[in-house]
C-alpha positions in Angstrom: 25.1 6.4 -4.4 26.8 9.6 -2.9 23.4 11.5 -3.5 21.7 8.8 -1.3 24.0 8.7 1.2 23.5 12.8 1.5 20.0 12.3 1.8 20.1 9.7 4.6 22.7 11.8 6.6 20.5 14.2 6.2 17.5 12.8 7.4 19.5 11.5 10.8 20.4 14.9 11.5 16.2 15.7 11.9 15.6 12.7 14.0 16.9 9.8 16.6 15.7 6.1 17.0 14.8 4.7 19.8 13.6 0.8 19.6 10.9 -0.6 21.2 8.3 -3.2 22.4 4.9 -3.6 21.4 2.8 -6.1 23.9 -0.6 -7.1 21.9 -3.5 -8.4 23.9 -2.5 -12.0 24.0 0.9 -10.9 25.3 2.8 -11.2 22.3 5.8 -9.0 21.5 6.3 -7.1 18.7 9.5 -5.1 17.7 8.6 -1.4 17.3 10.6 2.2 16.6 9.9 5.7 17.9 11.6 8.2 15.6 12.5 11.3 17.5 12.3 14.3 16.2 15.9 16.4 17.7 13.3 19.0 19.4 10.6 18.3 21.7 7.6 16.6 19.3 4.1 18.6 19.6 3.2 15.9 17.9 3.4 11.6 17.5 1.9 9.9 14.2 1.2 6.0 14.4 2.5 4.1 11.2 0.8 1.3 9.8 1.9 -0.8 7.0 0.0 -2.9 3.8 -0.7 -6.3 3.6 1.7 -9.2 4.1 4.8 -9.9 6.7 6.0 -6.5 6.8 8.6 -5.2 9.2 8.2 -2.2 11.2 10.1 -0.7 8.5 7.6 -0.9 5.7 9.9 -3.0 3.3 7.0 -4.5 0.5 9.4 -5.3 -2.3 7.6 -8.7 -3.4 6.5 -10.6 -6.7 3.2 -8.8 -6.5 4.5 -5.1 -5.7 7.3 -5.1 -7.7 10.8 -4.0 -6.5 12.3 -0.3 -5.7 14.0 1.4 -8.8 17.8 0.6 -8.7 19.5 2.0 -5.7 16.4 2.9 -4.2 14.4 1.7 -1.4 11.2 0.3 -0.9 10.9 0.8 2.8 7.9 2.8 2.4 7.9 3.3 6.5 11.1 4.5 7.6 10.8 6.6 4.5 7.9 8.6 5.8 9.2 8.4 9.6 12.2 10.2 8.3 10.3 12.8 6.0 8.0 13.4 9.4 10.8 14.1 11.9 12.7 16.6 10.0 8.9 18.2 10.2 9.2 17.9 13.9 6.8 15.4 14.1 7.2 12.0 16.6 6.5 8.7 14.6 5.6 4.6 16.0 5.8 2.3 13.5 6.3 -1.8 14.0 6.5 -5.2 12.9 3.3 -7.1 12.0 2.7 -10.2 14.4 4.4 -12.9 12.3 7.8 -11.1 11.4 9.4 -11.9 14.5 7.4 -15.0 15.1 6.5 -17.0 12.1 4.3 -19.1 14.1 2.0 -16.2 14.7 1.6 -15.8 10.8 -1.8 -17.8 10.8 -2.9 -14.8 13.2 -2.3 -12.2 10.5 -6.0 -11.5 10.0 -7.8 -8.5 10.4 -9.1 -8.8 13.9 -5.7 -9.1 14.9 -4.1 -6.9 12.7 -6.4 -4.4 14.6 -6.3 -4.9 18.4 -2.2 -4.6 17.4 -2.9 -1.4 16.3 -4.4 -0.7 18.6 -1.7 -1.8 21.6 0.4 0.6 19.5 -1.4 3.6 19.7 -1.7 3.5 23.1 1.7 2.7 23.1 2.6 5.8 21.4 0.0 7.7 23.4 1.9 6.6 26.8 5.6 7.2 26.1 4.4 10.8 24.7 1.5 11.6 26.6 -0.6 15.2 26.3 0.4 15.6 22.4 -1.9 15.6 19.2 -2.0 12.3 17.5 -2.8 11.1 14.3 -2.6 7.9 12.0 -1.2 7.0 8.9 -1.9 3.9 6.6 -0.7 2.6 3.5 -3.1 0.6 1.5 -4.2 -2.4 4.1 -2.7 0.2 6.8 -5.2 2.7 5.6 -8.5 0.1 6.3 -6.9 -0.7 9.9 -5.9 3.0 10.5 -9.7 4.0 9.4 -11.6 1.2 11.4 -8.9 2.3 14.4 -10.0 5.9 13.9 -13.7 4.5 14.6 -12.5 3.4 18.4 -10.2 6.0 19.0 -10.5 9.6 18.7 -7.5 10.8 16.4 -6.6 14.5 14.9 -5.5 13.3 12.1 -5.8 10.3 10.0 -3.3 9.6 7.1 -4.2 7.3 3.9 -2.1 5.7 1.2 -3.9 4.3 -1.2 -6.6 2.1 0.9 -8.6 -0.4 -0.3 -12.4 0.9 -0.2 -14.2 -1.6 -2.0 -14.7 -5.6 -1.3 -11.6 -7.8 -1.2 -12.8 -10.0 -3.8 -13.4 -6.4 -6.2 -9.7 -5.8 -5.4 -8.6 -9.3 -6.6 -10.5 -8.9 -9.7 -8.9 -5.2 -10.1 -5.4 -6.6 -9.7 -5.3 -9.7 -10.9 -7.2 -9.5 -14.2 -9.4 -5.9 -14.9 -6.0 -3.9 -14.5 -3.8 -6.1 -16.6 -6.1 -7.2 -19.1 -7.3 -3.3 -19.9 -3.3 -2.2 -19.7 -2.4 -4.6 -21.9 -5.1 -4.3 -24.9 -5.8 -0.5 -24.7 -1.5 -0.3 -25.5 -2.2 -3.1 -28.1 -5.4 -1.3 -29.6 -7.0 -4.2 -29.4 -10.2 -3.0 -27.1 -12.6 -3.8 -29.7 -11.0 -6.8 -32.1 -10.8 -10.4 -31.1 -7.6 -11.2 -33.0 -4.5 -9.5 -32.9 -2.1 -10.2 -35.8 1.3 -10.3 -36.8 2.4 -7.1 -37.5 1.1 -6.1 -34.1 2.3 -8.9 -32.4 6.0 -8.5 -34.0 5.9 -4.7 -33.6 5.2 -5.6 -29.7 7.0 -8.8 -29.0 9.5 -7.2 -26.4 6.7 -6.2 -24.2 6.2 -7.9 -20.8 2.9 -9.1 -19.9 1.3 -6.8 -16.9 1.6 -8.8 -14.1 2.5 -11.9 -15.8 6.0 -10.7 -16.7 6.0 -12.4 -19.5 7.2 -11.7 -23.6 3.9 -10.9 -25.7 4.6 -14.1 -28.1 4.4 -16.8 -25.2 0.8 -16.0 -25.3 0.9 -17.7 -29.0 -0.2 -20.8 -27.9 -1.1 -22.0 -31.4 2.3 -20.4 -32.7 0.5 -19.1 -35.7 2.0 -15.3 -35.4 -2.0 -14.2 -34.0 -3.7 -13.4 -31.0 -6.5 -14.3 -30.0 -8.3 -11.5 -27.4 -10.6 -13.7 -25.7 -9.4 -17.6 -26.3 -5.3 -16.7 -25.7 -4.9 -13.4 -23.4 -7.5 -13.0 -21.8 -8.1 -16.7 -20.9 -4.2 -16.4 -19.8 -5.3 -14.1 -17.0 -8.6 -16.1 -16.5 -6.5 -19.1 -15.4 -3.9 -17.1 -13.6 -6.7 -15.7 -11.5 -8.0 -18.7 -10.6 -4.7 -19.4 -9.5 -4.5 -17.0 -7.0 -8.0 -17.7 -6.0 -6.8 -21.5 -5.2 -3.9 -20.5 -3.4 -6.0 -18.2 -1.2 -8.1 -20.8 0.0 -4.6 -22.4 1.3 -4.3 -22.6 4.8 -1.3 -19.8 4.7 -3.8 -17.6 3.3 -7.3 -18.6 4.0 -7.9 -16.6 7.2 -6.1 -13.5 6.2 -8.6 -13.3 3.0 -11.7 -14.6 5.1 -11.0 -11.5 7.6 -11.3 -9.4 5.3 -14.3 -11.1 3.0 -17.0 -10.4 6.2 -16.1 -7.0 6.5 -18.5 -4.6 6.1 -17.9 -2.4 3.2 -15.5 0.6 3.4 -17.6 3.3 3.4 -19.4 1.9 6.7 -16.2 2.7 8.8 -15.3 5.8 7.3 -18.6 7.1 8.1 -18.3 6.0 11.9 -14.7 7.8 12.0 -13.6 10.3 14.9 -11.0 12.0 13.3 -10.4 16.1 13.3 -8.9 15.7 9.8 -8.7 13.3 6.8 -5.8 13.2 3.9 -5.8 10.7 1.3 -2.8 9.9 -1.3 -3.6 8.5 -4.4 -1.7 7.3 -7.6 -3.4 8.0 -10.9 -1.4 4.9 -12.3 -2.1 2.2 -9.1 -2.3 -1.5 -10.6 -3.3 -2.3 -7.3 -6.2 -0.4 -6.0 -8.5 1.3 -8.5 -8.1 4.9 -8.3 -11.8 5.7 -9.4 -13.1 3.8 -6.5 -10.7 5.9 -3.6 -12.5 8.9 -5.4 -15.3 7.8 -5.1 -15.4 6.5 -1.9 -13.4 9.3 -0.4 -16.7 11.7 0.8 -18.3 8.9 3.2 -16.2 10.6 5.7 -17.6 12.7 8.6 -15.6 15.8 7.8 -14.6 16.5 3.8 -11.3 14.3 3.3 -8.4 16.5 1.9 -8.0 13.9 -1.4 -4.1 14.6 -3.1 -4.1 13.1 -6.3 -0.9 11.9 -8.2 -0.5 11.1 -12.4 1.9 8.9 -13.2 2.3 6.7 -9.9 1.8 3.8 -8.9 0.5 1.8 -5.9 3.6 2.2 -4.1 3.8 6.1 -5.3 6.8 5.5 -7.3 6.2 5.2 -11.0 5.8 2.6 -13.5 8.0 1.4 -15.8 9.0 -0.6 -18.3 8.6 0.6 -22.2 4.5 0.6 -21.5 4.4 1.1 -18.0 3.6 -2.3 -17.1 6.0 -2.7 -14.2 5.3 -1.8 -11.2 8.0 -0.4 -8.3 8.0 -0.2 -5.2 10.0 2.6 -4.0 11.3 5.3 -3.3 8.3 7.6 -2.5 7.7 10.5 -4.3 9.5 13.5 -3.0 6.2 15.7 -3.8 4.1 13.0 -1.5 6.3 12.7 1.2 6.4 16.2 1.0 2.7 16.7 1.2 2.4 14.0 3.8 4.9 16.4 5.8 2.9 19.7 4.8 -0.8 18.0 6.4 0.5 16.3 9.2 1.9 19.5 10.0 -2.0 20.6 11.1 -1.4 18.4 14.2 1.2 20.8 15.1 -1.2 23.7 15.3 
């Protein structure tokens, strides 16, 4: 606790807060923070945040994220606004519409989401005029802050772990090819159908990926086996058609239809006007599949700057749990937040 209390003291003594007001389009108001660096910024840095009713300070602990190691924090935005400042570097970072209005939640779509963005940057660009500016986003953030950098001509664009492939490829990722392929390869049970006992008692402490569950409630016949395809991965089959159902819910029905017409990633990136590009990207993201980021990272105009991390996470804090099958959500990493520091520092040049 005293080291984290250091830390924070610390990272006031690079930077001030000053709240403010974000007016969208349709005249709503969203709360809003520029951090201050203690000298005069050459610089100002828009922060945009992942899916779901997140707060200007990034805070994404949730069932489906995880939560921040013990004493840590999972407010993945002030985190980086803080690492920035002590860089001398101005950052804006807000509320999605819906956290200070819960009536505006059925507005959390992607066409929203964006012209918000946008009434932000210009925000940013009118209380610090004549500075570079750039854009970071974390994994939702990092589609918004791209399709942003096609309307807007940035310096530098920022991105966390962003989704580049369909939304309905990203469901599939997280909710059934990541768990699924986690689960068996630490079982070594790839290529067999039935698992049995010895296995099963050798690994009955271990929580299901994403289920959170003990290995042995998969027993549904309570015979000490496993079987591969009728038992596990028919588990995740029906939990995936869970979240399929509740997606088609009016709470979440137009936030996934938003993003189901979009055109595919690699059609924005292309169409970006942005000096530089930096992606961040966990080796270990149960989210987002890394391969894909990689992939999908040279559709760009200008050759990306792609940092790569082993052993993190979606959140780029690590896994845990005895098999790495729980995932965190905070704090950053030191050696990202550092890096993040280190390339938005080109704005500064």
């Amino acid at each position: 606790m005293k080291t984290i209390i250091t830390l924070l003291a610390l990272a006031s003594s690079f930077a001030h807060a000053a709240p403010t007001t974000i007016t969208t389009f349709d005249g709503q108001s969203l709360h809003a923070d520029l951090m201050m660096p203690t000298t005069a910024p050459k610089a100002a840095v828009l922060i945009i945040q992942g899916s779901g009713n997140v707060d200007l300070d990034g805070e994404v602990t949730s069932p489906m994220l995880g939560s921040p190691l013990p004493g840590q924090s999972g407010k993945l935005s002030l985190q980086i606004a803080e690492s920035l400042a002590k860089a001398g570097i101005a950052t804006l970072r807000f509320s999605k519409r819906g956290v200070d209005n819960s009536a505006q939640l059925e507005n959390q779509t992607v066409p929203f989401i964006l012209k918000d963005a946008k009434s932000a940057m210009n925000t940013l660009m009118t209380k610090l005029p004549g500075l570079k500016y750039g854009v970071i986003g974390f994994s939702e953030g990092g589609l918004i802050a791209t399709m942003l950098a096609d309307d807007i001509k940035l310096d530098g664009l920022y991105l966390m772990a962003p989704p580049t492939r369909s939304i309905d490829s990203i469901l599939g990722y997280q909710f059934y090819n990541w768990p699924t392929k986690h689960l068996l390869g630490h079982l070594h049970a790839m290529n067999t159908e039935t698992i049995d006992a010895s296995v099963l008692s050798t690994n009955q402490a271990l929580n299901i990926p994403l289920l959170g569950l003990p290995l042995p409630a998969l027993d549904a016949n309570q015979d000490g086996k496993l079987s591969v395809t009728d038992e596990i991965l028919m588990a995740y089959q029906n939990f995936y058609f869970q979240v399929r159902g509740l997606l088609a819910t009016p709470q979440y029905a137009g936030w996934y239809q938003s993003l189901k017409v979009l055109p595919e990633f690699t059609h924005f990136a292309a169409n970006t006007k942005a000096d530089h590009v930096f992606i961040y990207q966990g080796l270990k993201d149960a989210q987002m599949n890394s391969s894909w980021v990689m992939e999908d990272a040279f559709a760009f105009p200008v050759k990306p700057t792609l940092h790569l991390y082993q052993g993190l996470g979606h959140c780029f804090s690590p896994m845990t749990g005895e098999y790495g099958e729980v995932k965190t959500t905070g704090p950053l990493s030191p050696s990202m937040l550092e890096q993040l520091a280190l390339d938005a520092s080109t704005l500064l040049n």
